[in-house]
N, CA, C and O atoms as a GROMACS GRO file, in nm:
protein
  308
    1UNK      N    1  33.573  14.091   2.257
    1UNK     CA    2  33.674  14.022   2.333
    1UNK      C    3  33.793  13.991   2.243
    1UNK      O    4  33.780  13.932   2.136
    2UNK      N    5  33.904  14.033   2.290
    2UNK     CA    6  34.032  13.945   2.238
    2UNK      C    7  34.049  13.834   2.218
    2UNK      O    8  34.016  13.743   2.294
    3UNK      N    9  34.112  13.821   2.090
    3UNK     CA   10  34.138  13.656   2.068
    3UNK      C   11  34.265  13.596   2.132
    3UNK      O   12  34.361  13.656   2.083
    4UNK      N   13  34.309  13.490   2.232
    4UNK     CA   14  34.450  13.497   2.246
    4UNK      C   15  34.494  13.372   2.208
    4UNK      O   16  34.392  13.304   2.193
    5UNK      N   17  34.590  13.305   2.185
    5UNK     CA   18  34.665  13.194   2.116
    5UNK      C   19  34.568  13.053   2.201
    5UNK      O   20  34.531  13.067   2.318
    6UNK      N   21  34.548  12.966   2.145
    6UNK     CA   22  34.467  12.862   2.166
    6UNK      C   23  34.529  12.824   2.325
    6UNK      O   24  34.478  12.828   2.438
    7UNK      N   25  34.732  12.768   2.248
    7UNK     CA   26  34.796  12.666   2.378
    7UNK      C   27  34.784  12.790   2.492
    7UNK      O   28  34.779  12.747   2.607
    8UNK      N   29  34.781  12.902   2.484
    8UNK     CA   30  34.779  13.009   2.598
    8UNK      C   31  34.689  12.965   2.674
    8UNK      O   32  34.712  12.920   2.786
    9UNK      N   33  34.526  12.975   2.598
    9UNK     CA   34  34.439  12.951   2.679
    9UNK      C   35  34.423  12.843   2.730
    9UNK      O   36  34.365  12.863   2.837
   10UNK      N   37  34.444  12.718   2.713
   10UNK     CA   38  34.444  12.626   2.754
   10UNK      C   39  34.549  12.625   2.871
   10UNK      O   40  34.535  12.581   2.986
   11UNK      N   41  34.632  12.673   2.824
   11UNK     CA   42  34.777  12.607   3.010
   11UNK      C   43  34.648  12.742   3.122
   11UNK      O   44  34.594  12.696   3.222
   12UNK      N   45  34.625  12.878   3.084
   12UNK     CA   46  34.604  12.945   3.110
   12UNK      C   47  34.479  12.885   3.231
   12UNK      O   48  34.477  12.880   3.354
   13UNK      N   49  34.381  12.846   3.120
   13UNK     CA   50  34.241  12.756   3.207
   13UNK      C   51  34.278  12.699   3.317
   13UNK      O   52  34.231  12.720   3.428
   14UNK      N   53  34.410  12.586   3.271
   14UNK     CA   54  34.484  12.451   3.414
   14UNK      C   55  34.465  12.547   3.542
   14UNK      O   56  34.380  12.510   3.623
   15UNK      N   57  34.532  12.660   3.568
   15UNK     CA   58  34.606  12.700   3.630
   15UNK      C   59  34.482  12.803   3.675
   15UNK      O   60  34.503  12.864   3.780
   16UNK      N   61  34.335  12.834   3.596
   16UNK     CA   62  34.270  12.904   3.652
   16UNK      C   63  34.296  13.045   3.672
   16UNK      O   64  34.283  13.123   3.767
   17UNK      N   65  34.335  13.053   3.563
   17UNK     CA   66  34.373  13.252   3.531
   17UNK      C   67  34.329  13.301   3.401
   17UNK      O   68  34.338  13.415   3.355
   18UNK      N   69  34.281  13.194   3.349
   18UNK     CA   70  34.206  13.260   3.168
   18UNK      C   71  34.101  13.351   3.176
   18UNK      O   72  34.012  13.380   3.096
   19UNK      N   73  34.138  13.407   3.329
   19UNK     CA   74  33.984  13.519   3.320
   19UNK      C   75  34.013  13.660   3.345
   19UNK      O   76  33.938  13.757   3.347
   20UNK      N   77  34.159  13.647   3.366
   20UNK     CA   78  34.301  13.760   3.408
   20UNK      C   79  34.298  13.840   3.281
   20UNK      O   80  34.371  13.790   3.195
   21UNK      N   81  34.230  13.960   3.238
   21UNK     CA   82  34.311  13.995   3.077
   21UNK      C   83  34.417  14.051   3.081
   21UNK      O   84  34.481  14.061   2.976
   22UNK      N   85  34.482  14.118   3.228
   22UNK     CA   86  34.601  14.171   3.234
   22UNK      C   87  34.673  14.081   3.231
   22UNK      O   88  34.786  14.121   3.203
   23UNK      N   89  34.668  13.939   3.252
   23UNK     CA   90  34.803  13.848   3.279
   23UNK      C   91  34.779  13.768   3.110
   23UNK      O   92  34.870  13.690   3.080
   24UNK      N   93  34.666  13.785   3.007
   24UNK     CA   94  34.655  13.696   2.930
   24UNK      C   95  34.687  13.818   2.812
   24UNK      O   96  34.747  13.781   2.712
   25UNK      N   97  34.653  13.947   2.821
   25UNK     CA   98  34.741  14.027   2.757
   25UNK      C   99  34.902  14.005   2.743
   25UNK      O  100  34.967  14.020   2.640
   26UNK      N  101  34.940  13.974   2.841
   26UNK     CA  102  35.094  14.027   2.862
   26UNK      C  103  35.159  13.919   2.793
   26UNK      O  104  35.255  13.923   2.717
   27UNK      N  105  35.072  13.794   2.842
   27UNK     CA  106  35.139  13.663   2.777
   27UNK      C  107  35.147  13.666   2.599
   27UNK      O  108  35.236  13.625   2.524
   28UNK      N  109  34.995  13.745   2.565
   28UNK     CA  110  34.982  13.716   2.420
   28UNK      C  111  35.136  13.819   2.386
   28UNK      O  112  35.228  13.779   2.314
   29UNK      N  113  35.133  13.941   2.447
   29UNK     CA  114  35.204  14.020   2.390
   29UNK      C  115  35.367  13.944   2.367
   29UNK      O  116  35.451  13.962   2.278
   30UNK      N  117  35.367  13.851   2.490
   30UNK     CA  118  35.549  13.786   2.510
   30UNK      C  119  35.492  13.710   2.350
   30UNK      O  120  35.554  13.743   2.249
   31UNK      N  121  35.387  13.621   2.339
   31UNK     CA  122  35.390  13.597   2.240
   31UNK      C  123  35.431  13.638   2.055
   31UNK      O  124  35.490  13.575   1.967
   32UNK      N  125  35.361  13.783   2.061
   32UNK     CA  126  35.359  13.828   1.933
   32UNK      C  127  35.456  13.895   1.948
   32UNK      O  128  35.444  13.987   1.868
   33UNK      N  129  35.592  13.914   2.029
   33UNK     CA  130  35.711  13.958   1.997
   33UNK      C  131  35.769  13.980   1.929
   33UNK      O  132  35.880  13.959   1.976
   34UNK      N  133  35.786  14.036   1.769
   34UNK     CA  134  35.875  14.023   1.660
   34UNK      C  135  36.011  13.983   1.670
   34UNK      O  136  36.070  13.899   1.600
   35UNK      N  137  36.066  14.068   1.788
   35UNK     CA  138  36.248  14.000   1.784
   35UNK      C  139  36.262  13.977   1.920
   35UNK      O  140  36.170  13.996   1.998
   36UNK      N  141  36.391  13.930   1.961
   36UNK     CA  142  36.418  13.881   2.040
   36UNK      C  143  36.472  13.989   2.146
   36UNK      O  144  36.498  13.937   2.254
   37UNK      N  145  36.495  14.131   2.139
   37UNK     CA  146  36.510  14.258   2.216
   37UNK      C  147  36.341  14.303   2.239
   37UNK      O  148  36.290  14.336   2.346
   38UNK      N  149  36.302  14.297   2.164
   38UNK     CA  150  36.083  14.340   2.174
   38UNK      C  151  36.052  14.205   2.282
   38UNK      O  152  35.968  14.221   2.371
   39UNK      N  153  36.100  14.116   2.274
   39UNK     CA  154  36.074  13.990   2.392
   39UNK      C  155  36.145  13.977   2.510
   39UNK      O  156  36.114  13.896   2.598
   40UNK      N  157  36.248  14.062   2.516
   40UNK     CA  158  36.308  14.066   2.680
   40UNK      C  159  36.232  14.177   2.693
   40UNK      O  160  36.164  14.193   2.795
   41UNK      N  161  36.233  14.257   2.606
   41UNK     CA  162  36.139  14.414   2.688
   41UNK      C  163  36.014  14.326   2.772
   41UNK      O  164  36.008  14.301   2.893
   42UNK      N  165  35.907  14.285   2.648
   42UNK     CA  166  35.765  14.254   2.704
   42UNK      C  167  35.807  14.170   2.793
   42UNK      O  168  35.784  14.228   2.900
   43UNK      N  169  35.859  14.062   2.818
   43UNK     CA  170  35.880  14.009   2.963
   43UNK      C  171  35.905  14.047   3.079
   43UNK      O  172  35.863  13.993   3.181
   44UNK      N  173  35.971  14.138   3.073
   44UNK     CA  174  36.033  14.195   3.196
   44UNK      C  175  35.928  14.277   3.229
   44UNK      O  176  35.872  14.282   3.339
   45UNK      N  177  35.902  14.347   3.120
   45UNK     CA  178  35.762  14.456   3.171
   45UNK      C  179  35.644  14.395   3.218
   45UNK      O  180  35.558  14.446   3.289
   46UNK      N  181  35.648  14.264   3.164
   46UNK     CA  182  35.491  14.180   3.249
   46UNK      C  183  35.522  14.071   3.339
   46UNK      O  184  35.437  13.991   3.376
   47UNK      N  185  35.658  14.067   3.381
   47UNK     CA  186  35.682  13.990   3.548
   47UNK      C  187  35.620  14.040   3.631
   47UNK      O  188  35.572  13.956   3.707
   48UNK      N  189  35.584  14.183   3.669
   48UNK     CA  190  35.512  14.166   3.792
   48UNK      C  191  35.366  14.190   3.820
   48UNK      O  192  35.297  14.178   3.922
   49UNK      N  193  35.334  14.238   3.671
   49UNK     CA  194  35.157  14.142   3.663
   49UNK      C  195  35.198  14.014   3.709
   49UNK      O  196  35.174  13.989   3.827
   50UNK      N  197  35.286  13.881   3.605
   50UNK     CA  198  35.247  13.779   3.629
   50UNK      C  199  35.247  13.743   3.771
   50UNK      O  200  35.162  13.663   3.809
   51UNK      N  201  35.350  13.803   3.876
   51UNK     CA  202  35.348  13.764   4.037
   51UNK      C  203  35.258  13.811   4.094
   51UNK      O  204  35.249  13.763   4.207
   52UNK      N  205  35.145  13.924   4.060
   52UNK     CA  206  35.008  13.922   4.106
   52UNK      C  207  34.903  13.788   4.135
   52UNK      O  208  34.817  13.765   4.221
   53UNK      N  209  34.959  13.713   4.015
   53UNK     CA  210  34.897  13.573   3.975
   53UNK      C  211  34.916  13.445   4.063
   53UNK      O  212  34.850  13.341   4.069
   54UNK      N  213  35.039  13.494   4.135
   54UNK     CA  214  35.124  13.356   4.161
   54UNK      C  215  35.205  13.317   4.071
   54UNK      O  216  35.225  13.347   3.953
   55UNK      N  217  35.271  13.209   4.179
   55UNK     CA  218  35.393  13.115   4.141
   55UNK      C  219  35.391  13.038   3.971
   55UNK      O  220  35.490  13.006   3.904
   56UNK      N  221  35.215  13.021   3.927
   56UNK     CA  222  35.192  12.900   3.858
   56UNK      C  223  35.193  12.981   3.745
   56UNK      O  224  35.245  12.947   3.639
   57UNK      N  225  35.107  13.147   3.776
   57UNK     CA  226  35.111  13.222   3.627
   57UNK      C  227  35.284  13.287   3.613
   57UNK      O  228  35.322  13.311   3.498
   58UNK      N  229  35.359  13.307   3.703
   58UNK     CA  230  35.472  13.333   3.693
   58UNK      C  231  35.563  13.200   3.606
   58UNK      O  232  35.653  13.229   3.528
   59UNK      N  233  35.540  13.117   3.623
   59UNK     CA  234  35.577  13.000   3.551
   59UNK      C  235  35.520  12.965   3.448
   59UNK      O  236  35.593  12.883   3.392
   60UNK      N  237  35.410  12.986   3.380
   60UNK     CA  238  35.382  13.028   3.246
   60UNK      C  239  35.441  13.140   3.165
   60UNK      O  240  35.502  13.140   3.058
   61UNK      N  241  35.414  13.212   3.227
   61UNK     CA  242  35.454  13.360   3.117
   61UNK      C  243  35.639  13.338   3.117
   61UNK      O  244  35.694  13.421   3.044
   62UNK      N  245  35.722  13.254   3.177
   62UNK     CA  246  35.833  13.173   3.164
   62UNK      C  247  35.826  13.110   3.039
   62UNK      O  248  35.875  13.155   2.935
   63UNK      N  249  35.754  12.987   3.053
   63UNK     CA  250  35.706  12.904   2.936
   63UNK      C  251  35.731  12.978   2.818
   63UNK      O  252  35.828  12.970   2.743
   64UNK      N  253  35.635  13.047   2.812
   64UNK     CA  254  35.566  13.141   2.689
   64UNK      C  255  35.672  13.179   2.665
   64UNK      O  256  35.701  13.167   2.545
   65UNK      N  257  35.793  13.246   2.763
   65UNK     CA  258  35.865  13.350   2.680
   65UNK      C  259  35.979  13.232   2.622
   65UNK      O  260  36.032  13.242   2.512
   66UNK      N  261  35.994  13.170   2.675
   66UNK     CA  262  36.095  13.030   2.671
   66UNK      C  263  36.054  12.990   2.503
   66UNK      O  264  36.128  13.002   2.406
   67UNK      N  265  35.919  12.940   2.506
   67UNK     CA  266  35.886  12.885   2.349
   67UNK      C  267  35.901  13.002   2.263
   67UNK      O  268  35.957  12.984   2.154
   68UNK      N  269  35.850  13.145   2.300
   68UNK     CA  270  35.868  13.246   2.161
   68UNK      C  271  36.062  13.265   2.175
   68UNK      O  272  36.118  13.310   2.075
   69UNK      N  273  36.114  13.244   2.245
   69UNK     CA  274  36.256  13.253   2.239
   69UNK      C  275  36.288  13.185   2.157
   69UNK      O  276  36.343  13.237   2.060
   70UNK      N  277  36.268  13.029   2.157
   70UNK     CA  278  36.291  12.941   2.044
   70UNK      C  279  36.231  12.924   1.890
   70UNK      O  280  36.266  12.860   1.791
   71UNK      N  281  36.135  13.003   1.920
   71UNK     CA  282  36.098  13.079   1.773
   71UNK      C  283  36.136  13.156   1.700
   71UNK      O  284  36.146  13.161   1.578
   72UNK      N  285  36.160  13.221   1.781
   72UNK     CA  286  36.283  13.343   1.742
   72UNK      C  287  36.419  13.312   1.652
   72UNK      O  288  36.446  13.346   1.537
   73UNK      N  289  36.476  13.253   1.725
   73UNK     CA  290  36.624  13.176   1.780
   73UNK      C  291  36.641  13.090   1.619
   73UNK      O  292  36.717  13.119   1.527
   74UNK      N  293  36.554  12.993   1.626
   74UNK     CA  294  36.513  12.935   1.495
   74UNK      C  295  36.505  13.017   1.342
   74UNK      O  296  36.544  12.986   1.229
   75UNK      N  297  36.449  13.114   1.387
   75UNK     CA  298  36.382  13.207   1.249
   75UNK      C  299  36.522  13.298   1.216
   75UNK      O  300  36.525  13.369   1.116
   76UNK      N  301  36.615  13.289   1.292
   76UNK     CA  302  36.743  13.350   1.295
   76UNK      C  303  36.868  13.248   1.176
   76UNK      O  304  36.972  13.270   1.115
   77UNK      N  305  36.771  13.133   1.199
   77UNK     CA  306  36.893  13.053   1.138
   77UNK      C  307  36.858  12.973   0.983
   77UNK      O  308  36.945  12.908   0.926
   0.00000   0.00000   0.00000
């Protein structure tokens, strides 16, 4: 089994989708993004897994890309 980021799994559990590996893939991947062009790609490419999920996993994999944005963004400066 894949390992995926702790806070993933946890919002992931709330919301009752930590059992999704296509939607917990996509998230890890928004996660391990190296730059900030590799993170609009993986997002965009896993919006419509996440709307398979619903409204709530669509609003995570948001999150996710929102916090690795500011990781990014940061590591820039």
């Amino acid at each position: 089994m894949k390992s995926y980021n702790a806070g993933l799994v946890q919002r992931a559990n709330k919301i009752g989708i930590v059992t999704e590996a296509a939607f917990m893939e996509a998230c890890q991947e928004v996660l391990e993004a190296p730059t900030l062009v590799d993170l609009g790609c993986a997002f965009s490419a896993h919006l419509g897994t996440a709307r398979l999920f619903g409204d709530k996993a669509v609003a995570l994999l948001t999150e996710v890309h929102k916090f690795r944005k500011a990781e990014l963004q940061c590591a820039d400066y």
